[in-house]
N, C-alpha and C positions, 0 to 999 in steps of 0.2 A: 337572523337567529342561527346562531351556530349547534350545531347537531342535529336538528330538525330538517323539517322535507322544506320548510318556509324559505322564497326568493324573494328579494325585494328590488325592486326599479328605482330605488331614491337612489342621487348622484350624492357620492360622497368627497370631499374635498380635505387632501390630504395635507399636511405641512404647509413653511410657510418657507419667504427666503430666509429667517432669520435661523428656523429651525434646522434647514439645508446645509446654511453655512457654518451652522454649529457641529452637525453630522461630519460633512467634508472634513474640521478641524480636529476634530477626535478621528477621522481614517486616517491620517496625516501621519497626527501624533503616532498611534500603531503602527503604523510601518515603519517611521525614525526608530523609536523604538525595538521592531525587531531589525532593523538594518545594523543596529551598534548596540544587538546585544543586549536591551534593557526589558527587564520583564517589566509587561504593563500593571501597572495599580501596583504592583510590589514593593519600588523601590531599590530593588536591589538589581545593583550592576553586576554585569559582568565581563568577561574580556569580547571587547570591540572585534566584529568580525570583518570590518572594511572601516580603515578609518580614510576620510576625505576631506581634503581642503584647497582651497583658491587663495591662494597668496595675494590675487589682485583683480578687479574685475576687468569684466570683457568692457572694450572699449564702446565710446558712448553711439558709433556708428552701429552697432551692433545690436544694443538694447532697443525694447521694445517701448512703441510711445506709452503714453496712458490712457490713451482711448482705444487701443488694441487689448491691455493689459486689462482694461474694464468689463470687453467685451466677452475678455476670456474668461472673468471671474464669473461672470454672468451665465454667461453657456455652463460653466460648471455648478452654479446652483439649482439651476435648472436641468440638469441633465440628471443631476441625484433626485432631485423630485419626482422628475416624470418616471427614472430606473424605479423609486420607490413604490409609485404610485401601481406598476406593471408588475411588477412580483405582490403587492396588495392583495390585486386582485388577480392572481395568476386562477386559482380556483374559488370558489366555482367562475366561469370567466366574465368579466365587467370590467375589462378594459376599455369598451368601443364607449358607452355611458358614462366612463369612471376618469376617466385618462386622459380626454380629447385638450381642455384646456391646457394639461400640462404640455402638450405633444404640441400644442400651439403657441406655447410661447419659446418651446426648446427649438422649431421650426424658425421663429422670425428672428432670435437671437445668431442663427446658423447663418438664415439669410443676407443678415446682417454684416457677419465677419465673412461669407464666401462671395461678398460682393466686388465687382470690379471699381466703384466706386471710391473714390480718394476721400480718405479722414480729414482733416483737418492736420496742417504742413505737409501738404501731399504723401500722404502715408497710405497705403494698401496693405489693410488688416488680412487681406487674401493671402499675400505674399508674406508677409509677416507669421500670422497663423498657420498657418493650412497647408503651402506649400513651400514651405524653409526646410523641408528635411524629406528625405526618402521614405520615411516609415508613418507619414502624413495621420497621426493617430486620432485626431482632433475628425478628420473626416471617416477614419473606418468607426472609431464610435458613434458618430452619428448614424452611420448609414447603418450599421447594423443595430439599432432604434426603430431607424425608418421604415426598414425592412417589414419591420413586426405591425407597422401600421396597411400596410400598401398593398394593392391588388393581386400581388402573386398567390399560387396556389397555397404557399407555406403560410401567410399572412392573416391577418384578424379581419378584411375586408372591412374597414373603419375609414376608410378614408374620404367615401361618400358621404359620410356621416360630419355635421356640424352641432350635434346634440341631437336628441331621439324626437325623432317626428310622432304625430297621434298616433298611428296605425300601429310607431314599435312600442311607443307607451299600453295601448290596450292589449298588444300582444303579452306584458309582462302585466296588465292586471289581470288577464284569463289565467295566466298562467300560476300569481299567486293563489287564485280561487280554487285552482285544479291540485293545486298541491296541498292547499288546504281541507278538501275533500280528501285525498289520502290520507291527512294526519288523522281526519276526524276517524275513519271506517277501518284505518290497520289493524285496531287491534281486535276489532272483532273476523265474523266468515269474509272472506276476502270476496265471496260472490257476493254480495251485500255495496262491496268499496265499488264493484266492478260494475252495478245495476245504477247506484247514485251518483257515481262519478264519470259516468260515461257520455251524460249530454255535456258537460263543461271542457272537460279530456277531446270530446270530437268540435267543439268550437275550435280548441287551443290549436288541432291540427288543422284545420279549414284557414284559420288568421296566416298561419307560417308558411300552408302553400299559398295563399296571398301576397307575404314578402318577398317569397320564392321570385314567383310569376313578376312582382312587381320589381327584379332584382334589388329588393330593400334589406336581404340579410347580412349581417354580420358576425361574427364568433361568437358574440352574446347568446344570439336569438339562436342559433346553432346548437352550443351549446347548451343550452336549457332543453332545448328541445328534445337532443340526444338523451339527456339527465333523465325527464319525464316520460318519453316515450320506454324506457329500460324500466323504469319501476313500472309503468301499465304492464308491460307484457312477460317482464321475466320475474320480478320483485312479487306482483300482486297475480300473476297466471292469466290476465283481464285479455279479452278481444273482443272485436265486432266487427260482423260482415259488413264489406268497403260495398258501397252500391256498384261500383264496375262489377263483381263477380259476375253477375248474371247475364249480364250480355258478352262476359268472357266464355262461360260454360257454354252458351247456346252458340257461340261461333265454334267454339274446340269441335264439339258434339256431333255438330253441322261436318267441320273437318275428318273427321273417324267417322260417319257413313256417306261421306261422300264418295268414294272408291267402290260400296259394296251396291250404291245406287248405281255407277256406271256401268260396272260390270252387271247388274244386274237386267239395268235399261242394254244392253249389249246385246245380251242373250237371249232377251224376248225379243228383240229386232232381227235377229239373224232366222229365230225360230219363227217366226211371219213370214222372213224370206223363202225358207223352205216349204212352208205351206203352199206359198203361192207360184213355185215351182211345181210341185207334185202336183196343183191343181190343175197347172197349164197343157204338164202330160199326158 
């Protein structure tokens, strides 16, 4: 639901390759288009800002086979899918859920052409793709995809993930129910949202330090988390005392008169000593 506090955990599946390849051939078009000057859907020309032409082609040592040329067409359907699919669902975040198939098949197509393995006429789609040219673009696009999947700190932490196990599925039905209970109680006394939604709200956070502990998180479950934890406390004013306080305050407490118990146990020690001095004289 868009506008609403409502999340949903259904996997959505976005385009298809036919749809992809039709996307690709309209960017194409646009850029030919603004490259020589022509306004898109208009019609109307106008003076050429680079005109280009090849009087003859490169010779046939040169050109690439057809099972490289497929592989490439391929990696580019797939690469606008899965860019598609990543901006989708750029917010609120469902990438890890949303995305993984596409990031799977852009992955073994990659695999594929950066193999050391010989094509068919011993041809090296490696050598051919990937590393025929200094500016190797075919691999910094990739890899800055990959990036977005992968364990680094900048990253979505998806990469453990092969589709959402039971424990991140209940973690997103707690959490539709939790935000459910906010829509229902906003618009009334918000101490009212903060009494009936407090036992659902302290499961949701009990489940995610579960994922935590069990390093099962992703950006998904992160972010949602971040999202609801911000409306309980600043949106709706809501708290509840965490069960540590109490053995926190009783250690501090302990801390601040332990110095005034030394010094005190001190002072009666020294003053017994004195006694038993003056008694001895």
């Amino acid at each position: 639901r868009h506008g609403g506090l409502h999340y949903s955990s259904q996997i959505f599946i976005f385009g298809s390759a036919e749809s992809a390849d039709a996307t690709g051939r309209d960017m194409s078009w646009l850029l030919l288009a603004a490259l020589f000057g022509t306004a898109a859907g208009g019609g109307r020309a106008s003076t050429p800002l680079l005109s280009l032409s090849l009087s003859s082609a490169f010779p046939e040592q040169l050109e690439f086979s057809d099972v490289c040329l497929e592989m490439l067409r391929v990696f580019g359907r797939r690469y606008v899918t899965y860019a598609d699919c990543l901006v989708s669902h750029a917010r609120p975040v469902r990438i890890c859920q949303s995305c993984y198939s596409k990031y799977s098949s852009l992955r073994e197509v990659y695999a594929n052409m950066s193999s050391d393995q010989l094509a068919p006429g011993n041809v090296s789609c490696n050598d051919e793709l990937l590393r025929a040219d200094r500016l190797m673009l075919l691999y910094k696009l990739y890899s800055n995809l990959e990036d977005i999947w992968g364990d680094n700190p900048q990253s979505a932490y998806c990469s453990h993930l092969q589709g959402l196990n039971s424990q991140t599925l209940h973690f997103f039905e707690v959490l539709n129910q939790t935000l459910g209970c906010f829509e229902k109680y906003q618009q009334g006394n918000h101490s009212e949202l903060c009494k009936e939604c407090k036992a659902t709200y302290r499961s949701l956070n009990e489940l995610y330090s579960e994922l935590d502990k069990n390093k099962s998180l992703c950006m998904d479950t992160e972010d949602a988390m971040n999202v609801t934890r911000h409306l309980w406390s600043k949106m709706f004013s809501c708290a509840f005392p965490r069960e540590e306080t109490v053995p926190v305050l009783a250690v501090s407490s302990f801390m601040v008169f332990l110095p005034i118990i030394f010094y005190l146990s001190s002072f009666l020690h020294s003053e017994q000593k004195k006694r038993k001095l003056i008694h001895r004289e």
